[in-house]
N, CA, C and O atoms as CSV, one atom per row, in Angstrom:
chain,resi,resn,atom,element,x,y,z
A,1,UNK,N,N,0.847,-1.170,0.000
A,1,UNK,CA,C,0.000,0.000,0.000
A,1,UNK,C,C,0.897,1.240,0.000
A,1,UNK,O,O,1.872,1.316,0.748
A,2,UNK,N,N,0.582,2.120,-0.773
A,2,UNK,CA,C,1.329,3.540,-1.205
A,2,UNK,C,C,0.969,4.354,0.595
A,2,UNK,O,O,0.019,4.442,1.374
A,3,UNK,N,N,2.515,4.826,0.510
A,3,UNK,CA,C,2.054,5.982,1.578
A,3,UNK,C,C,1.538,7.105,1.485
A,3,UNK,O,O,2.204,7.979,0.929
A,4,UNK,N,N,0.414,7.378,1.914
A,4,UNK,CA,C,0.229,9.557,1.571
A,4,UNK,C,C,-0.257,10.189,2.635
A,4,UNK,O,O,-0.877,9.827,3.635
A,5,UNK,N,N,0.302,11.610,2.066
A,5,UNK,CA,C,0.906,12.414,2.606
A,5,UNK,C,C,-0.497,13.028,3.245
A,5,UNK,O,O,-1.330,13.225,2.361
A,6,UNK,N,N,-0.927,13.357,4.511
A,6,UNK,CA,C,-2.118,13.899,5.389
A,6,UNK,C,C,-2.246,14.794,4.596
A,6,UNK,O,O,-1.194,15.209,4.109
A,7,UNK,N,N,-3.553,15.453,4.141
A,7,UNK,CA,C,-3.821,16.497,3.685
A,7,UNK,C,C,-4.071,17.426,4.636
A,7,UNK,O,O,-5.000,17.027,5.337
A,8,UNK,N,N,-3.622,18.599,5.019
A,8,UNK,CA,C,-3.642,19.795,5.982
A,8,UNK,C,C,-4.805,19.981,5.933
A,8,UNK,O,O,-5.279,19.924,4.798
A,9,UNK,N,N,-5.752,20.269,7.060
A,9,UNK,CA,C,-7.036,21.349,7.261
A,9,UNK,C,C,-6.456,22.400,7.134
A,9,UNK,O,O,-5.382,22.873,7.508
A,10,UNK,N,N,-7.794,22.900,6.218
A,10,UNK,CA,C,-8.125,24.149,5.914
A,10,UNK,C,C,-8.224,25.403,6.924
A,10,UNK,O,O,-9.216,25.426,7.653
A,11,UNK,N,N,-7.102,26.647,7.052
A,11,UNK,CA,C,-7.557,27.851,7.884
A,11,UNK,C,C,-8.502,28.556,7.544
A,11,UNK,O,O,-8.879,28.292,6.403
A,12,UNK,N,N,-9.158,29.489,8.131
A,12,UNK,CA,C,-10.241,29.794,7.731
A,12,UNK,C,C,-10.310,31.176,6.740
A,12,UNK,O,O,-11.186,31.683,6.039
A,13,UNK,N,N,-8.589,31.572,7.146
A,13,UNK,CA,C,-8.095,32.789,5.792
A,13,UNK,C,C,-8.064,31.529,4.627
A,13,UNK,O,O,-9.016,31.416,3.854
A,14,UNK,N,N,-7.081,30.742,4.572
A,14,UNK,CA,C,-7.168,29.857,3.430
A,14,UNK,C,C,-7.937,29.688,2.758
A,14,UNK,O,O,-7.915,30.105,1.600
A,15,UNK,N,N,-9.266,28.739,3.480
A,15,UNK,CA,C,-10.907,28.513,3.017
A,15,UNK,C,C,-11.330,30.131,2.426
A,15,UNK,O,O,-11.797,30.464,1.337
A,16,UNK,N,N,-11.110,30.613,3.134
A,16,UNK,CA,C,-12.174,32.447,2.157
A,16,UNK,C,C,-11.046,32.524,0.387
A,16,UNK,O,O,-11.455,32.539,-0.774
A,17,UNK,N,N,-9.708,32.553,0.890
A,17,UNK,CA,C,-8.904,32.668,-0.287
A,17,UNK,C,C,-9.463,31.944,-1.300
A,17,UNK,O,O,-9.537,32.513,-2.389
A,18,UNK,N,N,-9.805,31.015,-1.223
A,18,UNK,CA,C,-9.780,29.530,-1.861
A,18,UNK,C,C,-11.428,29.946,-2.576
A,18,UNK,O,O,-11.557,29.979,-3.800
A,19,UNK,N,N,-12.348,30.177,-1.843
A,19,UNK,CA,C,-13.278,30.773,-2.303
A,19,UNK,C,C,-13.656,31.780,-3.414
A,19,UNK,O,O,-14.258,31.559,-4.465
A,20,UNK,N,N,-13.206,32.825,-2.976
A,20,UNK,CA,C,-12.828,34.157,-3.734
A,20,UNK,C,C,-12.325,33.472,-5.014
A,20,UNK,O,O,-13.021,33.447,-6.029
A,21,UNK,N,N,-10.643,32.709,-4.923
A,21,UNK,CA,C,-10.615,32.688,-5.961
A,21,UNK,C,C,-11.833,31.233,-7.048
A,21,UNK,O,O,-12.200,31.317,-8.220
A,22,UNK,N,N,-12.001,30.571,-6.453
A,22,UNK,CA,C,-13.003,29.631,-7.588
A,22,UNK,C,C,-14.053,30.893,-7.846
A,22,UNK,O,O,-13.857,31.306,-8.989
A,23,UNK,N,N,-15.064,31.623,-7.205
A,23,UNK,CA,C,-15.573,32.557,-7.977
A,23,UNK,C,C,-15.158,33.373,-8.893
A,23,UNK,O,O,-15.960,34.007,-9.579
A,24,UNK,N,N,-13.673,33.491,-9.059
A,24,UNK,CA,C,-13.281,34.759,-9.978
A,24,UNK,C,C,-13.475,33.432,-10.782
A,24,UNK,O,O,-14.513,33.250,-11.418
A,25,UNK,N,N,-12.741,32.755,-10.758
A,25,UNK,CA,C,-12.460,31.775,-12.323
A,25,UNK,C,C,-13.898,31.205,-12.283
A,25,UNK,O,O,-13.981,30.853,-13.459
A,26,UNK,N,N,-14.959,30.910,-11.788
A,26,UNK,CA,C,-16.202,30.959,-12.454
A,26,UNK,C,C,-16.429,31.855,-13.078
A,26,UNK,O,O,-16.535,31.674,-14.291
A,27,UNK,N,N,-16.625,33.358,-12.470
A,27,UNK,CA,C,-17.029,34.339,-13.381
A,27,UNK,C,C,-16.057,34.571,-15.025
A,27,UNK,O,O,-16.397,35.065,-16.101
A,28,UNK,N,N,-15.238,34.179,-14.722
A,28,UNK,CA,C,-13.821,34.560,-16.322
A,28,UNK,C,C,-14.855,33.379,-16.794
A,28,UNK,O,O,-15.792,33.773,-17.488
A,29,UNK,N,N,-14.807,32.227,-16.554
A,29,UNK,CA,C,-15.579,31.209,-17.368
A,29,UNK,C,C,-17.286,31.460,-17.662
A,29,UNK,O,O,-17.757,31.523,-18.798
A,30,UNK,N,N,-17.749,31.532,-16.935
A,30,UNK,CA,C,-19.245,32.630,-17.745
A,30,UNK,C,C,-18.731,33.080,-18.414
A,30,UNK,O,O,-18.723,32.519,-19.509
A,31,UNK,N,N,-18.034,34.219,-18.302
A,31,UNK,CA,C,-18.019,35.165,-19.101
A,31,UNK,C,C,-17.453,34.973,-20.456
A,31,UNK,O,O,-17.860,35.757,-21.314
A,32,UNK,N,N,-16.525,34.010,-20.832
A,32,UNK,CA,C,-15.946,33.481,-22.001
A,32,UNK,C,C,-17.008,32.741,-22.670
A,32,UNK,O,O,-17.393,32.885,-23.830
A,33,UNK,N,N,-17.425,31.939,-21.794
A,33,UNK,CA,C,-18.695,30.826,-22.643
A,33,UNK,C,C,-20.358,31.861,-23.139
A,33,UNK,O,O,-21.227,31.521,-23.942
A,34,UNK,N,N,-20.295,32.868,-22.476
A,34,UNK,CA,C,-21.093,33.256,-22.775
A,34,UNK,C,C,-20.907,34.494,-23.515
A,34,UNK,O,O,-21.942,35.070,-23.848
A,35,UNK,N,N,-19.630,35.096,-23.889
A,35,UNK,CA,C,-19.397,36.122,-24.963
A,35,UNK,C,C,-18.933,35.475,-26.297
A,35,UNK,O,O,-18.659,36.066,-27.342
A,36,UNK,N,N,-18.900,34.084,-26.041
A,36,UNK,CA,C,-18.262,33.216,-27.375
A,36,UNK,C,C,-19.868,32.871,-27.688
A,36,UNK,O,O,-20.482,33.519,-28.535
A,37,UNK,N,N,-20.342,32.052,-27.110
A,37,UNK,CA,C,-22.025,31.875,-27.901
A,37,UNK,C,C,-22.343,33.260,-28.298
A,37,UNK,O,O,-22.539,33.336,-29.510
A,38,UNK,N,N,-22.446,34.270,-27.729
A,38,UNK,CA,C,-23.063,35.633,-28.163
A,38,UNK,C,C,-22.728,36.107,-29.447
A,38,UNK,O,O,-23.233,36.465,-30.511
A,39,UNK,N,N,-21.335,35.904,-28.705
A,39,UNK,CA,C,-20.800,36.557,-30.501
A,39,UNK,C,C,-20.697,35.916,-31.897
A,39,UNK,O,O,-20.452,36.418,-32.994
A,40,UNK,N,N,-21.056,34.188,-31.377
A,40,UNK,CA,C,-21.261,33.406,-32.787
A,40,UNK,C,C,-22.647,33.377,-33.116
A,40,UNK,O,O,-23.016,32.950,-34.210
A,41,UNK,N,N,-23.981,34.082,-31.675
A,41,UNK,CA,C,-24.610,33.972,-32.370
A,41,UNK,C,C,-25.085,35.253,-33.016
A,41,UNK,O,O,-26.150,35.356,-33.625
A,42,UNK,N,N,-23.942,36.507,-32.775
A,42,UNK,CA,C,-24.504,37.474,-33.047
A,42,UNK,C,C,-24.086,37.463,-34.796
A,42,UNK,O,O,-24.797,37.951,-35.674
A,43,UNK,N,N,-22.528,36.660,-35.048
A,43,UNK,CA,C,-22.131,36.853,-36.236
A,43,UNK,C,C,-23.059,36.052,-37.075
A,43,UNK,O,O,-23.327,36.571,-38.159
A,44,UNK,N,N,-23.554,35.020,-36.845
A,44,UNK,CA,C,-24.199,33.929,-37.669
A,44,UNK,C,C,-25.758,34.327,-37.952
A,44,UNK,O,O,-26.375,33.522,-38.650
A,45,UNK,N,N,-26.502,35.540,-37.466
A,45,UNK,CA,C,-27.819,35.840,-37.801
A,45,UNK,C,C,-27.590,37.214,-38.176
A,45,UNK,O,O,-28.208,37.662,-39.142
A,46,UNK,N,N,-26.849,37.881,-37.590
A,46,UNK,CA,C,-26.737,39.183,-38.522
A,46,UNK,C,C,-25.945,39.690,-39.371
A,46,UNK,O,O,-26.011,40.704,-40.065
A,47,UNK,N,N,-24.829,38.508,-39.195
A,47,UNK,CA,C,-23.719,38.388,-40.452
A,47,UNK,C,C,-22.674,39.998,-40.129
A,47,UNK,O,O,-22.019,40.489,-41.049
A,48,UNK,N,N,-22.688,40.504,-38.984
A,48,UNK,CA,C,-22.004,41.763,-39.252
A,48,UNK,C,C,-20.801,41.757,-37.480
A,48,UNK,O,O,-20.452,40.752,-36.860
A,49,UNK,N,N,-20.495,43.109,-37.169
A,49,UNK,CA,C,-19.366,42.801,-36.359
A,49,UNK,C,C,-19.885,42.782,-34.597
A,49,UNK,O,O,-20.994,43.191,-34.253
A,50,UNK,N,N,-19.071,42.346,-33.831
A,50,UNK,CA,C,-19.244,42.699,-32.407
A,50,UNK,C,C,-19.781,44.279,-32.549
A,50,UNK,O,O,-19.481,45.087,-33.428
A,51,UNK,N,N,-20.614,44.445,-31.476
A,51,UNK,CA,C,-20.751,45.787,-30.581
A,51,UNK,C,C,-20.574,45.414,-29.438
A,51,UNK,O,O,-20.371,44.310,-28.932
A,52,UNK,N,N,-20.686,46.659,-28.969
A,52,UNK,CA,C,-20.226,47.228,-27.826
A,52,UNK,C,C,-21.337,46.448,-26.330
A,52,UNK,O,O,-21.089,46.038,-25.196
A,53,UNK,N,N,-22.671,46.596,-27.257
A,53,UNK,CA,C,-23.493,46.362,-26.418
A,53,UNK,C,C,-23.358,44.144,-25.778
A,53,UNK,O,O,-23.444,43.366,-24.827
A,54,UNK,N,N,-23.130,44.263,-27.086
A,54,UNK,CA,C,-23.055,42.367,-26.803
A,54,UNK,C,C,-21.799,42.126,-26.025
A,54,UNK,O,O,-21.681,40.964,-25.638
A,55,UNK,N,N,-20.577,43.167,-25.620
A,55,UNK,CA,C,-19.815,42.619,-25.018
A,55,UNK,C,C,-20.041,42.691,-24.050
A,55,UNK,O,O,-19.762,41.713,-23.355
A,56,UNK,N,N,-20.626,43.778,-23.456
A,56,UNK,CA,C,-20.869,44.618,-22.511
A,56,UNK,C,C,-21.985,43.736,-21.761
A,56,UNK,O,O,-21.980,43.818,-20.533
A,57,UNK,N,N,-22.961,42.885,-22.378
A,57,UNK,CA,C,-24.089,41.681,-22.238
A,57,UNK,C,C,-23.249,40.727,-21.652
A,57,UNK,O,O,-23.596,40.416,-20.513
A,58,UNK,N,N,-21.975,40.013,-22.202
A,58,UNK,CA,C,-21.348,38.973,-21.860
A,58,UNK,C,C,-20.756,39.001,-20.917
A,58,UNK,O,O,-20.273,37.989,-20.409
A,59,UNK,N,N,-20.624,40.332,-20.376
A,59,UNK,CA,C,-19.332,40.596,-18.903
A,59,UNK,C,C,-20.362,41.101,-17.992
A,59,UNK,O,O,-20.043,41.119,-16.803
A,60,UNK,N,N,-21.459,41.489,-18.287
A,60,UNK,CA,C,-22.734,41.461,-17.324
A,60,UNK,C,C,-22.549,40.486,-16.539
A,60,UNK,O,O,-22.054,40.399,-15.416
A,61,UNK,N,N,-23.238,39.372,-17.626
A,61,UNK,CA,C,-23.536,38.251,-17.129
A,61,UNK,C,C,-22.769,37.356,-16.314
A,61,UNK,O,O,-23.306,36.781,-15.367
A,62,UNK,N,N,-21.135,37.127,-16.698
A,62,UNK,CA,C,-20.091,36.933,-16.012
A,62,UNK,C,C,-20.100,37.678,-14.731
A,62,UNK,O,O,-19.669,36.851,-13.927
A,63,UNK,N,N,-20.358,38.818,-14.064
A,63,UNK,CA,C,-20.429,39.447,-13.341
A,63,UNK,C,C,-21.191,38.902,-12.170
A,63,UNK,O,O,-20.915,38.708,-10.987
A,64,UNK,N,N,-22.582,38.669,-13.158
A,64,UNK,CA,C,-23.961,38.375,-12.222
A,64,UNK,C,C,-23.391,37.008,-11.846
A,64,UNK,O,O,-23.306,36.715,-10.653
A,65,UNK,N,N,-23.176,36.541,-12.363
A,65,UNK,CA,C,-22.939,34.805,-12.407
A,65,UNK,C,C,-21.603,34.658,-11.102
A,65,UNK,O,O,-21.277,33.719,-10.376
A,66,UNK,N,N,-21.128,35.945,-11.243
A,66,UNK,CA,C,-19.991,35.698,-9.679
A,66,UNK,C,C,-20.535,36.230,-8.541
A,66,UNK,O,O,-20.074,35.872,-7.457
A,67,UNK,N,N,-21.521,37.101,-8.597
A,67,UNK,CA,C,-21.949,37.437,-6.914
A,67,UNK,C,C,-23.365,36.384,-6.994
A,67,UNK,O,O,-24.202,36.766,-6.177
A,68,UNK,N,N,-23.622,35.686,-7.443
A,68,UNK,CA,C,-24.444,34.738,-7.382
A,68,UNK,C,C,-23.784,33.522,-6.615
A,68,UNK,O,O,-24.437,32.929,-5.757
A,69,UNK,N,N,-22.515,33.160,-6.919
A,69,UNK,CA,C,-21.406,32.326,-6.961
A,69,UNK,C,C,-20.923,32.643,-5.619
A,69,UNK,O,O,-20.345,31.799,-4.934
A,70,UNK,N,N,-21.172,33.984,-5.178
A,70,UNK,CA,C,-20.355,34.400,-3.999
A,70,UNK,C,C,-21.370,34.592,-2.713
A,70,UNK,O,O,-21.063,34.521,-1.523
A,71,UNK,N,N,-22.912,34.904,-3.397
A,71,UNK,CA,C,-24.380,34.243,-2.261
A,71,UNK,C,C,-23.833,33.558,-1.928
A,71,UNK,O,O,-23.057,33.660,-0.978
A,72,UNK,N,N,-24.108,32.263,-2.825
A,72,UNK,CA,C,-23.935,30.471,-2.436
A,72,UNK,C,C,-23.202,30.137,-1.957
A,72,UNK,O,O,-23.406,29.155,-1.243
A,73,UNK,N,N,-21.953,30.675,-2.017
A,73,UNK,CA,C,-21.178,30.103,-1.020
A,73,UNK,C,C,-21.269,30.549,0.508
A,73,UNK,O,O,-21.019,29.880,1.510
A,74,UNK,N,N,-21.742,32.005,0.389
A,74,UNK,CA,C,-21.883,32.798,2.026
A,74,UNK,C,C,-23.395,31.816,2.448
A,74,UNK,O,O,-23.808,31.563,3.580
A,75,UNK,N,N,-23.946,31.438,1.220
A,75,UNK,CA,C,-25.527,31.277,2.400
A,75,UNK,C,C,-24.839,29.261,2.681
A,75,UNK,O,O,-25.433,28.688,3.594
A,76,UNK,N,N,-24.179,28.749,2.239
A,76,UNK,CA,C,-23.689,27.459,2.652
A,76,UNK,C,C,-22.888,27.214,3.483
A,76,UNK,O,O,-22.501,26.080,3.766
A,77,UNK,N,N,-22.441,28.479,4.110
A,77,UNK,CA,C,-21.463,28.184,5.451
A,77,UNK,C,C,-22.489,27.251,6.806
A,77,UNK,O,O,-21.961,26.937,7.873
């Protein structure tokens, strides 16, 4: 049988760090998956370029999608 190594408990600065950051990289990930559908589906029905407004839609949403991200985790303590 392999030996391993105890995994350390979590401090409770650690645990918040650790938090914070999986919400940022949720929100970067909304926000990529959902400015890449936008913008293929903005190019593929209107055939013309990004605006301002559809980016501005996609980093919304990325946004919303991290203090949503950052409820859930405060209301699951």
């Amino acid at each position: 049988m392999a030996h391993q190594a105890p995994t350390p408990a979590l401090t409770p600065e650690r645990d918040a760090r650790s938090r914070a950051l999986r919400t940022l990289l949720q929100a970067l990930a909304v926000t990529v998956l959902v400015g890449a559908a936008t913008a293929i589906t903005e190019l593929a029905t209107t055939d013309s370029v990004l605006t301002l407004a559809t980016v501005g839609t996609a980093a919304g949403t990325g946004a919303l999608m991290a203090v949503a991200a950052y409820v859930q985790r405060r209301l699951g303590k």
